[in-house]
C-alpha positions as a printed Julia matrix, in Angstrom:
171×3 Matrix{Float64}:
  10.51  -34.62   -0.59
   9.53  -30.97   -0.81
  10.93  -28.43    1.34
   8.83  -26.03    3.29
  10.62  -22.88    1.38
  10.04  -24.68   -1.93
   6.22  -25.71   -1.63
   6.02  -21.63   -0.77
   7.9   -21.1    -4.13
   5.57  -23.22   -5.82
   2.59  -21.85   -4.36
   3.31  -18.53   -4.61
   3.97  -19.36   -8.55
   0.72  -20.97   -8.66
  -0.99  -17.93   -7.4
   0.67  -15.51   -9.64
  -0.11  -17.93  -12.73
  -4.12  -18.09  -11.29
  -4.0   -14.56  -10.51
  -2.07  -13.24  -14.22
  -4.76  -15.66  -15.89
  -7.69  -14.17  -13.91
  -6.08  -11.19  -14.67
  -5.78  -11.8   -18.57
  -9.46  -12.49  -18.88
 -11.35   -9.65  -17.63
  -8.61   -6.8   -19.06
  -7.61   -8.77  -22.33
  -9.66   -5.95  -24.69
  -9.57   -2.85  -22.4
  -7.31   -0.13  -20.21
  -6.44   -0.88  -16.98
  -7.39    1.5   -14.18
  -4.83    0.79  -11.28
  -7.17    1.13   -8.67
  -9.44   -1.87  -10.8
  -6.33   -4.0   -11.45
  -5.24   -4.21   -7.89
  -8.7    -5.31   -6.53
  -8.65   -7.87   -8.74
  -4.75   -9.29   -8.26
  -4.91   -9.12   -4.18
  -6.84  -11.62   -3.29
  -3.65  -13.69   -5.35
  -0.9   -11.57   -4.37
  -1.5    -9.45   -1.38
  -4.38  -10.76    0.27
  -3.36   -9.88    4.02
  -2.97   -6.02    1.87
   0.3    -5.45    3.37
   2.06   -4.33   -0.45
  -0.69   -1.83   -0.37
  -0.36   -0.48    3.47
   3.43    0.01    2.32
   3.23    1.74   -0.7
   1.0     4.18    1.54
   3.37    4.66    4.04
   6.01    5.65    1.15
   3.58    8.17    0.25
   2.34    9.85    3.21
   5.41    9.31    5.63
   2.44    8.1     7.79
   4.37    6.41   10.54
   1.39    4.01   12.87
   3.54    4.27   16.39
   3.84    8.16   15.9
   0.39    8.44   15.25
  -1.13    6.51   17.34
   0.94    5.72   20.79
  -1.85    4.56   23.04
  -2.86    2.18   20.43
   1.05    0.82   19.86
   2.03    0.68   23.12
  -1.1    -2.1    23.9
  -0.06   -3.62   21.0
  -2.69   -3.16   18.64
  -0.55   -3.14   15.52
   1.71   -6.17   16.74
  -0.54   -8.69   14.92
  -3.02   -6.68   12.36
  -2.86   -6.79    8.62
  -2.66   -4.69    6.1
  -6.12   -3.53    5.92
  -6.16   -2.6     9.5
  -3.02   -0.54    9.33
  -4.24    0.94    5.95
  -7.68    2.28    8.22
  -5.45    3.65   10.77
  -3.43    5.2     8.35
  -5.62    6.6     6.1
  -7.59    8.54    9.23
  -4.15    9.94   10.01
  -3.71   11.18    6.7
  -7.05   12.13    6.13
  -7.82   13.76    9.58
 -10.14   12.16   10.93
  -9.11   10.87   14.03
 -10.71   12.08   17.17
  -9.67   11.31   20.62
 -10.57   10.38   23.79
  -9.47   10.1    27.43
  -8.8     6.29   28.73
 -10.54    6.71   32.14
  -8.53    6.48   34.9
  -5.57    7.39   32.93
  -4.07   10.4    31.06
  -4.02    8.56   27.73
  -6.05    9.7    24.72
  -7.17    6.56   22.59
  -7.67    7.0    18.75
 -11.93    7.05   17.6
 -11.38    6.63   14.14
 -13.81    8.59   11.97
 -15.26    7.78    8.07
 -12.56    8.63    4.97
 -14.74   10.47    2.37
 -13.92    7.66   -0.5
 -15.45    9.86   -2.78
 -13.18   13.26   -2.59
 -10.86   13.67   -5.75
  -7.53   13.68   -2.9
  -8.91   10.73   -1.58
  -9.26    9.07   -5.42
  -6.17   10.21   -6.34
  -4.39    8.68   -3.13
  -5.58    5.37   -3.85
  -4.35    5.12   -7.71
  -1.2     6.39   -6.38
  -0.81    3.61   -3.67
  -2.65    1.51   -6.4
  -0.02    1.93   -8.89
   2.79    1.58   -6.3
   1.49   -1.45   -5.02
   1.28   -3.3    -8.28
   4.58   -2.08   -9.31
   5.92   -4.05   -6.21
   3.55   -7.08   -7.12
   5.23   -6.86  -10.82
   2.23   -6.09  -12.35
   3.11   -2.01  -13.56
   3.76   -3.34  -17.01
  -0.24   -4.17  -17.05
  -1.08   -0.31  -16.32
  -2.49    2.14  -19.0
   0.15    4.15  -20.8
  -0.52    7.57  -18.56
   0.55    5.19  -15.21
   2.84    3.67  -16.66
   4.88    6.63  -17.87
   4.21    8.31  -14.41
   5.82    5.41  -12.91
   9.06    5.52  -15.25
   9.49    9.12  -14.27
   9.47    8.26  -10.55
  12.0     5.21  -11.23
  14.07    7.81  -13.21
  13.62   10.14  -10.46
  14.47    7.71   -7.38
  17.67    6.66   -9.2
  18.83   10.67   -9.79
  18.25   11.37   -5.95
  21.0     9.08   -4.03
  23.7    10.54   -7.13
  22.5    13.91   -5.88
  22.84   13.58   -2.29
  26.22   12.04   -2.39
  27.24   15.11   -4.68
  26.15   17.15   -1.96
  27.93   15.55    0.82
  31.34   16.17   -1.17
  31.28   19.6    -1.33
């Protein structure tokens, strides 16, 4: 009989395989734009969009409960996925959070405003978070050349810094 850890093994291979195949099909004979490539591989392999709301917190430093108190403290982040966090987020980042008094109370609750999708910082944010995201999905080695060299220099770089800091610390 099948264990409950190794039918999730299995099915999570299964996805990959459906998703790599999917995958194979409509890039075989052309680049891969990161932003393109990850639309197509989360509905297999992040499809509550959590690997993307992380790799947007590495970039930003975006932290939800610092953001937005009101909204943590009732618990609205407690249960949401991905794509709500990314929303929340992104208007963080982006600026376009207004606020507004809780009546009766001295709290300010978040009104979330529109991200311009269309501005080049916002474009570039999402292939960075993009590329990030299908690095941790194992799917960088599917990138064009450009991303995929950007991404070695950032490995390279990431693996410099903690030899760096512990130099430091013994001086």
């Amino acid at each position: 009989m099948e264990t409950v850890v190794e039918q999730h093994r299995r099915e999570d291979a299964q996805a990959r395989v459906d998703c790599l195949a999917d995958l194979f099909r409509t890039f075989a004979a052309q680049p891969i734009p990161a932003e393109r490539l990850y639309d197509r591989a989360s509905p297999h392999l992040d499809p509550d969009g959590f690997r993307l709301y992380c790799a947007a917190v590495r970039v930003t430093g975006v932290e939800l409960p610092t953001a937005f108190p009101y909204e943590e403290n009732r618990g609205e982040f407690a249960f949401a996925d991905g794509h709500t966090l990314l929303r929340y987020l992104e208007a963080a980042h982006f600026g376009v959070v207004t606020w507004e008094l809780v009546s009766g109370t001295t709290y300010e609750r978040a009104v979330l405003g529109e991200v311009d999708r269309e501005s080049p910082e916002y474009l570039k944010f999402r292939k960075t978070i993009c590329e990030k995201a299908l690095n941790r999905m194992g799917l960088g080695g599917l990138l064009k050349e450009p991303e995929k060299e950007e991404i070695k220099r950032e490995r390279e770089q990431h693996k410099e810094s903690p030899h760096q800091g512990s130099q430091e610390r013994a001086r």
